[in-house]
N, C-alpha and C positions, 0 to 999 in steps of 0.2 A: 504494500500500500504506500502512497504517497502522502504524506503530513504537510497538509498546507492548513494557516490560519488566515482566514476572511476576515476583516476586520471584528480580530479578536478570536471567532469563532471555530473553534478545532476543525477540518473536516479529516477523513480518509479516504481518497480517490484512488480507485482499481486504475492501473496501467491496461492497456487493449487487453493484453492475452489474459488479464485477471478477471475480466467481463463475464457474467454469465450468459448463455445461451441469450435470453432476454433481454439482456441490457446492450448484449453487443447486437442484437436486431435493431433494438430502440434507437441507440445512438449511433451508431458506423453504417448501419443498412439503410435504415428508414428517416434518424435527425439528419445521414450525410455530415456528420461535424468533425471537421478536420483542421481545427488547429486549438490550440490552448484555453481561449475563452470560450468558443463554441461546445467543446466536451464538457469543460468545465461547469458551464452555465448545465446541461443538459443532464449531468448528472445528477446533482444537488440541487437541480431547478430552479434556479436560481438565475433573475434576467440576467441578458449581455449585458443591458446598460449599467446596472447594479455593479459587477463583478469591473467593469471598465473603470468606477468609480470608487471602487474598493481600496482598503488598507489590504493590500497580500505582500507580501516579503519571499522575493525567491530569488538566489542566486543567480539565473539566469533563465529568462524565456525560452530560449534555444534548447537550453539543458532540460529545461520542465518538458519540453515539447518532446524529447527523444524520451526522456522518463516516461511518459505516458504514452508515447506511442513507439509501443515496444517491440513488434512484432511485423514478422512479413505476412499476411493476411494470406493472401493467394497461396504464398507457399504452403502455408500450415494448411490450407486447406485439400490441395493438391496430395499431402503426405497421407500415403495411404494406411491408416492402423488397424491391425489385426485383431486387436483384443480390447475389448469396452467393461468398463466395469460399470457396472448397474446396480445399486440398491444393494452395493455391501459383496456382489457376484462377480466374476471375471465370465465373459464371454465373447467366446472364438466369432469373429465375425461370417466367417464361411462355415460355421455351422446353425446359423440363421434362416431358417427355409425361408425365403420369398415365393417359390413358386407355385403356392397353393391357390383355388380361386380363392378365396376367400380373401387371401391379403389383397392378391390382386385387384381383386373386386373394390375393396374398401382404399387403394390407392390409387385407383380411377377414381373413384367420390371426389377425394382431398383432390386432386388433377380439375378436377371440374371447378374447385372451390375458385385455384388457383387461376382459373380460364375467367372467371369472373371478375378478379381483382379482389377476392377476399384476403387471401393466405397469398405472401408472396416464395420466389424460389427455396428461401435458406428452410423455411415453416413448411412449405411443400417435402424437404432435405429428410427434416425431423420429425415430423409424422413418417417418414419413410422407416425412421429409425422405431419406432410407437410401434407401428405396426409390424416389422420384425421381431417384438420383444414380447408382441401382444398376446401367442401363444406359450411360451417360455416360460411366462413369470404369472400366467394368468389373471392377467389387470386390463380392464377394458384400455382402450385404443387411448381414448381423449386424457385416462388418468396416466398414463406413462407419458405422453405428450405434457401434460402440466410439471411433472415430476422434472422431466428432463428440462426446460426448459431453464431451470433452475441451477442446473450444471455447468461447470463454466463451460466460454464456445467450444474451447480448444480437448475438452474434452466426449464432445458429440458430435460436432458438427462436421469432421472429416470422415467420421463413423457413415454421419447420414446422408454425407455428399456421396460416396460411394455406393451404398442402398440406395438410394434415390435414382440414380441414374440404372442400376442392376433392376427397380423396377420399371423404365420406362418401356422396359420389351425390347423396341426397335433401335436399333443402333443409332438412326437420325433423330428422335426423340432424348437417347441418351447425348446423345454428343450435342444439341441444343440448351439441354437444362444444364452441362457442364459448363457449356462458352457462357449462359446467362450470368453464371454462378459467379464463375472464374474473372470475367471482363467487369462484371461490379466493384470485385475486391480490388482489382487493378486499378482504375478510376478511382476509386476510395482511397488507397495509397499513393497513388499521383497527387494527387491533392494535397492528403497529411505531407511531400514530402516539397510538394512549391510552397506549401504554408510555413516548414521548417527553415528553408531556403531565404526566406523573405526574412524571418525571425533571426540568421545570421546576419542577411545581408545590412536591418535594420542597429544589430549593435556591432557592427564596425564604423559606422558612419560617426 
């Protein structure tokens, strides 16, 4: 965690990869917040203009920016893990059935949610991961889904990027919701890294 005091007020801010599942959709998928006071605000909810006017004390913006934005996104996502621990369990990811109807059937539902604009790619990912888990552990769909959510990203979301794409069936359906996946976190880190850039280039001047 990161110890910074807001005028006065203690907080502790998670760096990227300390995010959980939820917070890293909230903030890096869906707020797009990529530099210092953007995250900063979005976490502890707390306006920009607030935080821009604030008493904070940090050694350096550049520094705080690479503090908290710790991780190569794409990459970690791309790394394929073998073995998921769930609810106290360790489990082998290829001993996961997907190809029953039944899962299948219930990850076409979520595909349809996601056609809609309900649920987007990474939530499409992680139901993929729910419903893997959903005969195993015997916990309805939507409760492992809450459960997980909960988990940091870094420990489901490369799980569920790889299930996701194993259930899309067709190779051009998997290799779409890959590129979707994949090209977000890249954009998303291009960004964090001209916002880095700028926050050098600002304290040599």
């Amino acid at each position: 965690m990161i110890k910074l005091k807001i005028n006065g007020v203690g907080y502790n801010i998670p760096p990227v990869s300390k995010l959980t599942f939820d917070e890293f959709n909230k903030i890096r998928i869906k707020g797009d917040n990529n530099n210092v006071i953007d995250y900063i605000s979005a976490y502890t909810q707390t306006p920009k203009d607030d935080l821009m006017r604030a008493q904070m004390k940090v050694a350096s913006p550049a520094a705080l920016h690479q503090s908290i934005f710790d991780i190569d996104e794409d990459k970690e996502l791309k790394e394929r893990k073998l073995v998921l621990k769930y609810d106290g369990t360790f489990y082998e990811l290829d001993h996961l059935a997907i190809n029953t109807f039944g899962k299948s059937y219930h990850f076409e539902l979520y595909r349809q949610q996601y056609a809609q604009d309900k649920i987007n790619n990474y939530e499409l990912c992680l139901y993929a991961l729910a419903i893997a888990l959903s005969d195993v552990v015997d916990k309805d769909i939507e409760v492992i889904y809450r459960e997980l959510k909960h988990y940091h990203w870094t420990q489901v979301l490369p799980h569920s990027f790889f299930l996701g794409k194993m259930f899309c069936g067709s190779m051009i359906n998997s290799f779409l919701l890959s590129m979707r996946c994949i090209s977000a976190l890249k954009t998303t880190r291009l960004k964090t890294l001209i916002s880095r850039k700028e926050l050098e280039r600002l304290e040599k001047i």
